[in-house]
N, C-alpha and C positions, 0 to 999 in steps of 0.2 A: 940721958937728957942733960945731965950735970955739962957733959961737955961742948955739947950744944951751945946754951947757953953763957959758957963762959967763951966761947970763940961770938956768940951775936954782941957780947956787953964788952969784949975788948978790941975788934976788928972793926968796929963803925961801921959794917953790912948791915943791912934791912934784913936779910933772911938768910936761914943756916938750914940746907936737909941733908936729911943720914940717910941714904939710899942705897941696899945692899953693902954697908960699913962703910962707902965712899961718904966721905961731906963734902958739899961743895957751899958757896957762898956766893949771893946776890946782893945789888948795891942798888936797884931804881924804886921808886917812888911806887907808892900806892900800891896796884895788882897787876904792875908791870911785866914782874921778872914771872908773877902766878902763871898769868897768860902765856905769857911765852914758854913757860913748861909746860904747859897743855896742847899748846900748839904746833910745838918740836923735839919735846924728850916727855911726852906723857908717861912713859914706865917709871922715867926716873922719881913722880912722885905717889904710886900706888906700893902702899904699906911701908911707908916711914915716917921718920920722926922729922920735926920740924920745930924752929925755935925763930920767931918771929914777932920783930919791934910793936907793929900797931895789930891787930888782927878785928876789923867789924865784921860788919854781917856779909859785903863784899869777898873778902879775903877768905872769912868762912864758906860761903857758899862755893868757891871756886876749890876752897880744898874738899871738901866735900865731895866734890865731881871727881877730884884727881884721885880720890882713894887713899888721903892722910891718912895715918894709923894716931899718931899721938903728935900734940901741938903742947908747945910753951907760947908764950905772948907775953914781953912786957907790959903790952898793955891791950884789955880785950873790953870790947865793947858786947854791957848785956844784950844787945841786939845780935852777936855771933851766938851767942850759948842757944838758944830754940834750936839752929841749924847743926851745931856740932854736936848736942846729945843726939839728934834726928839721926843724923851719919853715925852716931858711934861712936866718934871720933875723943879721945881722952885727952884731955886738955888741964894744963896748970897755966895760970897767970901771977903777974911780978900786980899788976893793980886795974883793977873793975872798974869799970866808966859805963856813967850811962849812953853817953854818944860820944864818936870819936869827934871831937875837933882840930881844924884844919889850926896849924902852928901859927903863932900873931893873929889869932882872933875867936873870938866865939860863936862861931856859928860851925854849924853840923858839918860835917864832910860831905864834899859833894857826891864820894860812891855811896857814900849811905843812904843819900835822897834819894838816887836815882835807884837803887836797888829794895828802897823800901816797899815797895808795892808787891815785892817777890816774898814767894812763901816756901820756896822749892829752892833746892841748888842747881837746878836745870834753871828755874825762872832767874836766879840770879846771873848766872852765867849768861841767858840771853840778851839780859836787861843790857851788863855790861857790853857787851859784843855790838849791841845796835847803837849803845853810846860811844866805842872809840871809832865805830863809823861813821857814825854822822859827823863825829872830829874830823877824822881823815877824809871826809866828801868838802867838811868845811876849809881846811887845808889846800886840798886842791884846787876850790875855786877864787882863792887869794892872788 
């Protein structure tokens, strides 16, 4: 994991996984690059290790579904810990927060709101999924 981390805190990427000894690195915002590993290299993230900038309950839930084996977080919100003891999932963090806040302000992050009603990492994954829809139906009709 050592090395994990020391490529997430020198490379400026959001997320670092070790997948069959391959690492690879993602650069988007929020549970962008998650989605899209689920969506188009799902093996790439059942049973690896993972080292990753913010991790909530979003981020959690979604690893969950992929099948993380072990996660680092610079920074993890007590709202991920319920969902990653649930999955198993072995986890160190750089610093414990009770809610992720969004950078320039104090207020909750908005995957956190919208996922908070979820008690499951199925519920969370769906929550998300009908959120970046309803995005992309609002897109469309601009």
């Amino acid at each position: 994991m050592d090395r994990l981390i020391e490529i997430l805190t020198t490379t400026g990427c959001s997320l670092v996984v070790e997948s069959h000894g391959e690492v690879s690195t993602y650069n988007k915002k929020g549970v962008r690059d998650l989605i899209w590993l689920l969506d188009n290299e799902p093996q790439r993230l059942i049973g690896t290790r993972v080292a990753d900038k913010v991790v909530g309950k979003a981020s959690a839930g979604l690893m969950a579904r992929a099948g993380v084996r072990e996660l680092y977080a610079q920074v993890l919100s007590r709202l991920a810990q319920p969902i990653l003891d649930d999955a198993k999932i072995a986890y160190t963090y750089g610093t414990l927060v009770d809610r992720i806040v969004i950078p320039d302000g104090d207020t909750r992050c908005p995957l956190e709101k919208i996922v908070a009603p979820a008690s499951t990492p199925a519920q969370v994954e769906s929550l998300l999924r009908e959120h970046f829809a309803d995005m992309q139906r609002q897109r469309e009709n601009t």
